[in-house]
C-alpha positions as CSV (number, residue, x, y, z in Angstrom):
1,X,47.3,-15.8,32.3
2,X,43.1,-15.5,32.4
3,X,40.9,-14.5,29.8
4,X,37.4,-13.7,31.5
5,X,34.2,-14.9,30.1
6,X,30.8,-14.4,31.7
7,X,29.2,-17.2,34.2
8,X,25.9,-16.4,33.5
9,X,26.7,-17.8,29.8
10,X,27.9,-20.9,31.3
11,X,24.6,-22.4,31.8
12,X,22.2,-23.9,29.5
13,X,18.6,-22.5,28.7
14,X,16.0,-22.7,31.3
15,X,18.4,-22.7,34.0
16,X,16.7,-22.3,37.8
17,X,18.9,-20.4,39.3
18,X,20.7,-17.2,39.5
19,X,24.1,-17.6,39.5
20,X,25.1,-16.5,42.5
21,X,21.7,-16.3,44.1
22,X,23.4,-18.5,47.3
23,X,24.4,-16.9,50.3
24,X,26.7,-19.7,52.8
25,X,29.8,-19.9,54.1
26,X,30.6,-23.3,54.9
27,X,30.5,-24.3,58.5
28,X,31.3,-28.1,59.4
29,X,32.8,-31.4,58.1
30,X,31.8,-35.1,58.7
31,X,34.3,-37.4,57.9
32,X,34.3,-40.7,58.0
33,X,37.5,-43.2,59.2
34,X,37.7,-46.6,60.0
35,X,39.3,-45.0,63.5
36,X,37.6,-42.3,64.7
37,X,39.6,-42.0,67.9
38,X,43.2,-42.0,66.2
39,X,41.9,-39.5,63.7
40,X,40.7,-37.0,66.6
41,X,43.9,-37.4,68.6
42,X,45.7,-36.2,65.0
43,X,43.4,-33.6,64.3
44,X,43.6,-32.5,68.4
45,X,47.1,-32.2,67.9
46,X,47.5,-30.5,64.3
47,X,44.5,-28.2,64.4
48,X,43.7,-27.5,68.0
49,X,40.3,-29.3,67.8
50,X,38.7,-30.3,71.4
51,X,36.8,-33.4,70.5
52,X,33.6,-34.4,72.4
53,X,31.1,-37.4,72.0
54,X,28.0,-36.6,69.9
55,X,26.2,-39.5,69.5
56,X,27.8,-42.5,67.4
57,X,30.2,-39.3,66.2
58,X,33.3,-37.5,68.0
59,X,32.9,-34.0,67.0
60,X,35.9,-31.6,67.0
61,X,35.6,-27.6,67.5
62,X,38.0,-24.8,68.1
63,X,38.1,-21.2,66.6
64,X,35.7,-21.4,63.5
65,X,36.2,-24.6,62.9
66,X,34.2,-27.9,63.2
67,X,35.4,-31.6,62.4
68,X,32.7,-34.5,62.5
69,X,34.2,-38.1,62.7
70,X,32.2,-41.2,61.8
71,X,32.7,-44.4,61.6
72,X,33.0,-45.7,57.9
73,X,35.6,-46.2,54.6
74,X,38.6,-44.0,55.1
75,X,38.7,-40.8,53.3
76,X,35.4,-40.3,52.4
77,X,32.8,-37.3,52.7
78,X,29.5,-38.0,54.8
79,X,28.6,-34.2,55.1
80,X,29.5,-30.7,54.1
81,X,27.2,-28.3,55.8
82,X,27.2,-24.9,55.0
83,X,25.4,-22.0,57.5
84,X,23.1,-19.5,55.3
85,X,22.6,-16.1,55.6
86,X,19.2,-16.3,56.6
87,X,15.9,-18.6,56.1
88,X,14.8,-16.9,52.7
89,X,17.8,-18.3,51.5
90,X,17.0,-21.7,52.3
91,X,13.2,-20.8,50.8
92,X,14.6,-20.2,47.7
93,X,17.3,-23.3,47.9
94,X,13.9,-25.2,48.5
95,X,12.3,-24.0,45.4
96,X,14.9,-24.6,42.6
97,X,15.5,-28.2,44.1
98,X,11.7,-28.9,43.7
99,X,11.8,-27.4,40.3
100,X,14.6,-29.5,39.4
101,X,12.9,-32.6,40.8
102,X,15.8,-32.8,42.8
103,X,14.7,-34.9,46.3
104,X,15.7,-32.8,49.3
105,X,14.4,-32.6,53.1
106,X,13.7,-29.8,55.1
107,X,13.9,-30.3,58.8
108,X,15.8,-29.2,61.8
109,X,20.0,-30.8,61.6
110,X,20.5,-32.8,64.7
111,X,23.5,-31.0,66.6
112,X,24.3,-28.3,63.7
113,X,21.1,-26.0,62.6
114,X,17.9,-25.4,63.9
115,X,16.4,-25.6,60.6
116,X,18.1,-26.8,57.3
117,X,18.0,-27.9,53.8
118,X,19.6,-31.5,52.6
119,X,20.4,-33.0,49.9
120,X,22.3,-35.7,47.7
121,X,24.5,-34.1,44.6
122,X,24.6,-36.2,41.4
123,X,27.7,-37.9,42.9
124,X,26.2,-38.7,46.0
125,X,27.9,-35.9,48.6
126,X,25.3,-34.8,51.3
127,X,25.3,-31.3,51.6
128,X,23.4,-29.6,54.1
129,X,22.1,-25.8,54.5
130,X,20.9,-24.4,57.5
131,X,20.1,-21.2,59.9
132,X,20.5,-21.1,63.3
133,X,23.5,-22.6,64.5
134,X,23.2,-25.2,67.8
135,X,25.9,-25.1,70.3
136,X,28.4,-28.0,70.4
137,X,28.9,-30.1,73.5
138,X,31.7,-29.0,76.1
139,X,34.9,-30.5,75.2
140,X,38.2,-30.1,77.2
141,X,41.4,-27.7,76.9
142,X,43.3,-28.8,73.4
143,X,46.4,-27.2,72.1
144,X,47.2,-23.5,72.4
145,X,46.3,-23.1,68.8
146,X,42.7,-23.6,69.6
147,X,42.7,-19.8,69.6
148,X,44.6,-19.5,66.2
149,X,42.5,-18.5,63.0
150,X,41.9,-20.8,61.1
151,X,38.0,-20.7,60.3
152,X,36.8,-23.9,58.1
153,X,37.2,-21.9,54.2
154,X,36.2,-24.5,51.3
155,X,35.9,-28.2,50.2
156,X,36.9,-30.1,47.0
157,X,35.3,-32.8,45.1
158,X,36.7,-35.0,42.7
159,X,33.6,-36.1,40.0
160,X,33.8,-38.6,37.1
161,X,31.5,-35.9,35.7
162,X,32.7,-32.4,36.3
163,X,30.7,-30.7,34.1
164,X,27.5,-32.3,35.1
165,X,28.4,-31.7,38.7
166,X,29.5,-28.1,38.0
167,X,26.4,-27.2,35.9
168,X,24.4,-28.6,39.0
169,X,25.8,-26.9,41.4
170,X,25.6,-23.4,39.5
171,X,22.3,-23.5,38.1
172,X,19.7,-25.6,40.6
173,X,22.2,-24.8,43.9
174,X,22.9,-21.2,42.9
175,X,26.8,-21.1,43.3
176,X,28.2,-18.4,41.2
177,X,31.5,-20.3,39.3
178,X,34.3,-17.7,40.3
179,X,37.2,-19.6,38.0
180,X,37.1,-22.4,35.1
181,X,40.4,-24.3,34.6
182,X,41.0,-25.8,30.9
183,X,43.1,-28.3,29.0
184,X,44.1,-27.6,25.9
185,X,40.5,-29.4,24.3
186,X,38.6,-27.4,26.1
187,X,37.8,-29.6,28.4
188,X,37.0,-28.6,31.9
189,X,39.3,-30.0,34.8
190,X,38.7,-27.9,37.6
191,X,36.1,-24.9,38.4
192,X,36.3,-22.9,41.8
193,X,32.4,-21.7,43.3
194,X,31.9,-19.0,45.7
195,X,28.9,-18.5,47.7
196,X,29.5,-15.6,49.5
197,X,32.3,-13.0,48.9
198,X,35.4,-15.9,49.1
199,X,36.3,-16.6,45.5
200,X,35.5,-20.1,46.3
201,X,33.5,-22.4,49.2
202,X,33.2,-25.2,47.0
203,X,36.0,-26.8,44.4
204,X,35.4,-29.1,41.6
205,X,38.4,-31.3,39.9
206,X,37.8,-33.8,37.0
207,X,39.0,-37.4,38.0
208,X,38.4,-41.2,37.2
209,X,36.5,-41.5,40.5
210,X,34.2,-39.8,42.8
211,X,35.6,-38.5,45.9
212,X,36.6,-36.1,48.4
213,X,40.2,-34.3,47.4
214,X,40.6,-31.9,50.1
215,X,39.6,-29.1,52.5
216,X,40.9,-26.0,53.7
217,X,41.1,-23.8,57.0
218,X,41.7,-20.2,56.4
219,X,44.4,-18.2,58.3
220,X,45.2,-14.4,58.6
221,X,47.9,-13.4,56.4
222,X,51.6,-15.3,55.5
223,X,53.2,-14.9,59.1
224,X,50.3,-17.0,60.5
225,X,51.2,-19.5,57.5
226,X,54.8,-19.7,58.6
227,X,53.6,-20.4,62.9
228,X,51.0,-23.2,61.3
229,X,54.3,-24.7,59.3
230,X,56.3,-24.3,62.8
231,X,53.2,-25.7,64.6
232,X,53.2,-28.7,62.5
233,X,57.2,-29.4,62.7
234,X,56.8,-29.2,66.2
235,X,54.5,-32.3,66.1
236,X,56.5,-33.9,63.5
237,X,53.6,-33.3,61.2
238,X,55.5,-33.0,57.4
239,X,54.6,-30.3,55.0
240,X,53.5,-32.4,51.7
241,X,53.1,-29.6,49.5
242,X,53.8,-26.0,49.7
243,X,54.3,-22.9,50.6
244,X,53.0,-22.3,47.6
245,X,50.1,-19.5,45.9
246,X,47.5,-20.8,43.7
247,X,46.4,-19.0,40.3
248,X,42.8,-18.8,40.6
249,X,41.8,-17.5,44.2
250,X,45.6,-16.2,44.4
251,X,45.6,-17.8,47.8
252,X,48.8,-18.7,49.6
253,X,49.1,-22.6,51.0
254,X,50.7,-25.3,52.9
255,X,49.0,-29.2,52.7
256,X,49.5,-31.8,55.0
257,X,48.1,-35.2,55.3
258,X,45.9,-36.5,57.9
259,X,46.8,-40.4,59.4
260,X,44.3,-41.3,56.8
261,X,46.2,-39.9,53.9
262,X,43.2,-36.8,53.7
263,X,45.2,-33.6,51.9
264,X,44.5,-30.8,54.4
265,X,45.4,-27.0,53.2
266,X,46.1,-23.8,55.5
267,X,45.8,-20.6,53.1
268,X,45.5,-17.2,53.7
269,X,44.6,-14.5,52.0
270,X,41.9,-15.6,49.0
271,X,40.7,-13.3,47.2
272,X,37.9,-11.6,47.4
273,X,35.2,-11.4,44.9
274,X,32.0,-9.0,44.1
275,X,28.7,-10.3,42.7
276,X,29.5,-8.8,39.0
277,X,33.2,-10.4,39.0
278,X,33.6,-12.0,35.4
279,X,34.5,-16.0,35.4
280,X,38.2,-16.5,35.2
281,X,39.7,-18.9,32.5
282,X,43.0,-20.8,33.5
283,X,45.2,-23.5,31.3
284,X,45.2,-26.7,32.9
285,X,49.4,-26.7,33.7
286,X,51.4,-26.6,37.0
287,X,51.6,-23.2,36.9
288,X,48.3,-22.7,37.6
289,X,47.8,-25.1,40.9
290,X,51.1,-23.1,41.9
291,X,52.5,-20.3,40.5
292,X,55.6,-20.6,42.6
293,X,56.6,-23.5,41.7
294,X,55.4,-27.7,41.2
295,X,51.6,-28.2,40.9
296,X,50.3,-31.9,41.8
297,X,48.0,-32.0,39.3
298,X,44.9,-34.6,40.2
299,X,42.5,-33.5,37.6
């Protein structure tokens, strides 16, 4: 179904970065919701999260995962923050946003990294780098699958401008695109980004509107999928699309919605990709959101 074509072709001249050069893994979430309390008792009982007060926030941890929630429009980003490996990568993040005359800050992260790097994308999204992660506030006992895996994986935007926000992200961030998904113009509608060895951390769809799509929590392998899908029956929590595998990343999936009508995805086993993988080309078709079966199709 792919044809490969090289990422570092992608780019235009003089680009900053190289591709690839970023080293993360995202870490935490800030939503906001015009309810923060109702959202945390949904997200206690679906995901496990203990929820403490942190500030004007309620923040939500369990087993490598980490849910901010703010007061503010329903399903919208505030944050994605993304831990580093290591402060020279932060240096060099520094750099190519000052080259690019993109305006960042470098400071400590109240709550979430002792020293960071943040920034506004062309479509507004605050992202935020840092090193040194700072220990969350005691929260009380959740459900039992607290301990399950299901580490924070990747986030997806929707952008008015894809390729602009793509090209950004590649060349003055240093994301390394991983897969390109395109109609039948040649057009881009989707591109997965990969900062570390996942074949994506970041997700890119072409839309009418900026906004946040979805996010993902990884689990261990298809059995784990089916105790998340039994998990969720339990608390009358409906599947809304899936089980399914996706093309690019070859990743299998369930989504549910959050009371605020969020798409939330538990996948298992993406695949795993080395620096001098080739970028993937996919038709924009059903087939390629799911190759078992329907596709919803947002870009």
């Amino acid at each position: 179904m792919a044809s490969l074509g090289n990422d570092s072709a992608a780019g235009s001249e003089g680009s900053v970065a190289r591709p690839g050069s970023l080293r993360a893994s995202l870490y935490q979430l800030s939503l906001d919701t015009s309810n923060p309390e109702l959202l945390s008792h949904f997200y206690a009982r679906a995901l496990g999260l203990r929820f403490a007060k942190q500030g004007q926030a309620l923040l939500g941890t369990a087993n490598h995962r980490r849910l901010q929630l703010q007061v503010g429009p329903e399903k919208r980003l505030r944050a994605a923050y993304y831990a580093a490996e290591g402060r020279e990568v932060l240096d060099q993040l520094a750099e190519r946003l000052g080259q690019a005359a993109v305006t960042f800050a470098r400071s400590a992260e109240p709550d979430v990294f002792e020293d960071a790097v943040s920034f506004h994308d062309p479509d507004g999204n605050r992202l935020v780098f840092g090193v040194g992660v700072q220990a969350a506030a005691a929260a009380p006992e959740a459900a039992s699958v607290t301990a399950w895996e299901a580490r924070l994986q990747h986030l997806v935007v929707a952008s008015a401008d894809a390729a602009r926000l793509v090209e950004f992200y590649r060349s003055t961030v240093g994301f390394k695109v991983s897969d390109r998904v395109l109609d039948n113009e040649g057009t881009l509608r989707t591109a997965f980004l990969n900062c570390s060895s996942d074949h994506h951390s970041l997700a890119i769809f072409a839309a009418a509107t900026n906004r946040l799509d979805h996010f993902c929590f990884e689990t261990a392998d298809w059995n784990r999928i089916r105790d998340w899908a039994d998990h969720f029956a339990a608390e009358h929590i409906p599947l809304k699309w899936g089980p399914g595998r996706h093309g690019p990343g070859n990743n299998l999936f369930v989504f549910i919605h959050d009371v605020d009508g969020n798409w939330v995805e538990i996948s298992a086993e993406l695949e795993q990709v080395s620096p001098d993988r080739q970028t993937g080309v996919w038709p924009h078709e059903q087939r390629t959101l799911n190759s078992w079966g329907v596709g919803h199709l947002r870009s």
